[in-house]
C-alpha positions in Angstrom: 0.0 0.0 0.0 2.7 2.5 0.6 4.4 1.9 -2.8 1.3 2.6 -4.1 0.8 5.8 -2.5 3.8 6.5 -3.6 3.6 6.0 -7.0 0.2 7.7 -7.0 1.6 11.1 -5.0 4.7 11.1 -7.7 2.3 11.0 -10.9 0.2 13.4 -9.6 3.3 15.9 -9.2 4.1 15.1 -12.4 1.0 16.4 -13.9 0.7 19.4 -12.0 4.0 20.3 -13.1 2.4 19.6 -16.9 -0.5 21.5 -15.8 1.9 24.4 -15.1 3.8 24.2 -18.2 0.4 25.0 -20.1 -0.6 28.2 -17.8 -2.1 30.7 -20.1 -1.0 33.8 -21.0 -3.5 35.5 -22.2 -8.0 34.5 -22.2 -9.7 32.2 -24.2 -13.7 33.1 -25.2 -16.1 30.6 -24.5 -16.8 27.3 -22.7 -18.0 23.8 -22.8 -21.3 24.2 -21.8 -21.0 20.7 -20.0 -19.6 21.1 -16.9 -17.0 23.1 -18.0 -14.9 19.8 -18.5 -12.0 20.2 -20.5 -10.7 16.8 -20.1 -11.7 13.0 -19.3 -11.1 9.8 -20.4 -14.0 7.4 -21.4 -12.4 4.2 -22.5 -8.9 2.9 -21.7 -7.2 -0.7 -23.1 -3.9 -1.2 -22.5 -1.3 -4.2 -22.7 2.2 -5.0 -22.6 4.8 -7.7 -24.5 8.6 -7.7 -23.6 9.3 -5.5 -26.0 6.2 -2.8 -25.9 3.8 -1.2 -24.0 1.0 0.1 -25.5 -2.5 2.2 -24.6 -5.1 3.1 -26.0 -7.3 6.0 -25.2 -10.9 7.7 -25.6 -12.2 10.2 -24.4 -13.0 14.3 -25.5 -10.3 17.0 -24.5 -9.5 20.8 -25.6 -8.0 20.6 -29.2 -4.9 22.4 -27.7 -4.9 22.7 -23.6 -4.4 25.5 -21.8 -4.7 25.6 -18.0 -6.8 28.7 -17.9 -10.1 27.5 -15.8 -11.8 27.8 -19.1 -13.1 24.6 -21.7 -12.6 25.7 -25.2 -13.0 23.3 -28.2 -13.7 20.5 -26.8 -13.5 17.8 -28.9 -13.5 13.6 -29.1 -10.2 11.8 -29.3 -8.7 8.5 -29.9 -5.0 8.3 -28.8 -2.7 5.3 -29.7 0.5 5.4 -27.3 3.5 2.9 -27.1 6.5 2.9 -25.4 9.6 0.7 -26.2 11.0 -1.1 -23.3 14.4 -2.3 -24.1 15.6 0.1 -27.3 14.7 3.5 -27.8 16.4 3.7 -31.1 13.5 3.0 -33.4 12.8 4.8 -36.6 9.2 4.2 -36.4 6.6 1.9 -35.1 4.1 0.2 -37.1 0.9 -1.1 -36.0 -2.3 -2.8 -36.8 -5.2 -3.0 -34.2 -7.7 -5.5 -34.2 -10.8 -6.3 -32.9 -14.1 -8.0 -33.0 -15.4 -9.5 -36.9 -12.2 -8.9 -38.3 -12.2 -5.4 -37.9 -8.4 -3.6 -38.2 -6.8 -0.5 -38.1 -3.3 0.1 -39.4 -1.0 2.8 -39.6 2.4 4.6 -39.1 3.8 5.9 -35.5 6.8 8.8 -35.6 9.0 8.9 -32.5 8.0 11.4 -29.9 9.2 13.1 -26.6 10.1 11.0 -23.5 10.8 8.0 -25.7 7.1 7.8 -26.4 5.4 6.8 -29.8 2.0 8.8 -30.2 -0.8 9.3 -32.6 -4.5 10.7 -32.8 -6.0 7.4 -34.4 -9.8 6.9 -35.8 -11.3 4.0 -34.2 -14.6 2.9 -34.7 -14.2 -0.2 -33.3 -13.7 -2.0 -29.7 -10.0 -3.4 -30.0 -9.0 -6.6 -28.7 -5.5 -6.8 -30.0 -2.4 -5.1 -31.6 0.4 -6.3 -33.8 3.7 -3.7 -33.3 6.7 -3.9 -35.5 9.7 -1.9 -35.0 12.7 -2.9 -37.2 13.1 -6.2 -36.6 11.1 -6.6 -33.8 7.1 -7.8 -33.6 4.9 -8.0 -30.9 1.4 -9.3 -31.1 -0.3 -8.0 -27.6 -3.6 -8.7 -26.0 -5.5 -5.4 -25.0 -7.1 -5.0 -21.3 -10.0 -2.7 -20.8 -8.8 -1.1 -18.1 -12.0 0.2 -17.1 -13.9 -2.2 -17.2 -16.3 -2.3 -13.7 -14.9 0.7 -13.3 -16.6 4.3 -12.6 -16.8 6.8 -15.1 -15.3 9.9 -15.6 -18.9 11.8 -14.9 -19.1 9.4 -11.5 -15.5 10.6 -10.4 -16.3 14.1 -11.0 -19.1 14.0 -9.1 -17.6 12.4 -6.4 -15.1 14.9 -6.8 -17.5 18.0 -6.4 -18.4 16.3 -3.7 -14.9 16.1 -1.7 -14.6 19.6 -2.8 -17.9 21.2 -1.8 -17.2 23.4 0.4 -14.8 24.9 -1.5 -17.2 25.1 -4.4 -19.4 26.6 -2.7 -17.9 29.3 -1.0 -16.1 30.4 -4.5 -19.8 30.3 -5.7 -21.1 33.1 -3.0 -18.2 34.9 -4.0 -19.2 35.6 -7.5 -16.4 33.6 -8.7 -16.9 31.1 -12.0 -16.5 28.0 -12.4 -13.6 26.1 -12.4 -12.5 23.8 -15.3 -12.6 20.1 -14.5 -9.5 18.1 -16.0 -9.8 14.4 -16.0 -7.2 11.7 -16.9 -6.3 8.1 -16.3 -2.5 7.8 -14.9 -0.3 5.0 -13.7 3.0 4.5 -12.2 3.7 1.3 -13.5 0.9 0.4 -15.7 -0.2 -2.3 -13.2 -2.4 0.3 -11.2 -4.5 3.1 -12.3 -5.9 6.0 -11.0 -7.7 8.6 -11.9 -6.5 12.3 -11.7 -9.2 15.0 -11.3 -8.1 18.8 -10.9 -10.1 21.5 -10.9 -8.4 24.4 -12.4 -9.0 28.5 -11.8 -7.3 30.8 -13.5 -3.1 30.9 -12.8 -1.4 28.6 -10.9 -5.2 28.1 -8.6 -6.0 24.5 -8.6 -7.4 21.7 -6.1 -6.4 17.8 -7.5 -6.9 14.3 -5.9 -6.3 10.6 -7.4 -9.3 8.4 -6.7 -9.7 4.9 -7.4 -11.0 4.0 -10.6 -13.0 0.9 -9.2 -14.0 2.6 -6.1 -14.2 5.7 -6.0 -11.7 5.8 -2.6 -9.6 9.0 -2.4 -5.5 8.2 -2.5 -4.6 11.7 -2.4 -5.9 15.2 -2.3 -4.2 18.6 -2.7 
């Protein structure tokens, strides 16, 4: 239990550092007239071979993220991530996802920052499986949903609003607005996930916690 603390208070420091980074300088017009939600993640597989890991991630987010306490532009997403985890020396990585009926997906990944390959994909489809090749190297890999049984994004924030209500409330009889709600699925070692929810105000202002996905449970709050 303590490692997993652990693990949980690091990645949230590491995204409020990220959070930081994307501080705006100057006001965005208009917002997301849902919640003002600028982030949150819907759907989640992920799996892992000796040679990859890989995730797979739906959800809707800002088209570019600022940290302002506003939600502009919201939009769906489908984001394809794998990370090499014995060479980081790759050109490229291919892939092909599969799912039910015989249903695939193929395309090209470029190398990214932190050793990371990334892409905005178009899935239309449930996967079940991906095929990676990278050089010489290939890696067929079962996909996990990782939230499956688990609470959705809408059922953390709430639960969220909830921890946070008094806080809420007394920016409310102050006249101030609404903060935006930023909602992602992290994990320290892709074992265990949890889900980061901060509520952002305009600056450096913001109140975070990791819950449990299955749960609910607080792990940590700031």
């Amino acid at each position: 239990m303590k490692r997993k603390i652990l693990l949980a208070v690091t990645a949230i420091s590491i995204i409020v550092c990220a959070l930081a980074v994307f501080v705006a300088c100057n006001p965005k017009d208009g917002k997301n007239p849902s919640d003002n939600v600028s982030r949150q993640t819907d759907a989640y597989f992920a799996g892992e071979s000796d040679m990859f890991s890989v995730a797979i991630e739906k959800g809707r987010r800002e088209k570019i993220f600022i940290a302002d306490g506003k939600a502009t532009d919201v939009q769906d997403f489908c984001q394809i991530t794998v990370v090499p985890l014995k060479s980081n020396d790759y050109d490229g990585v291919s892939y092909v996802v599969k799912g039910e009926n015989d249903a695939t997906l193929s395309g090209e990944l470029d190398s990214a920052e932190y050793g990371e390959y990334s892409a905005t994909i178009n899935l239309d489809f449930v996967p079940t499986s991906i095929t990676l090749t990278a050089g010489s190297d290939v890696s067929e890999i079962e996909l996990k949903n990782v939230l499956e049984g688990a609470l959705t994004s809408a059922d953390i924030i709430n639960l969220a609003k909830d921890a946070f209500k008094e806080k809420i409330e007394l920016e409310s009889a102050d006249g101030k607005p609404q903060r935006e709600i930023y909602v992602k699925l992290i994990s320290g070692d892709r074992k265990n996930y949890y889900y980061y929810v901060s509520f952002i105000g305009d600056g450096v202002d913001y109140w975070a916690m990791l819950l449990d996905p299955k749960t609910g449970d607080i792990i940590s709050k700031k």
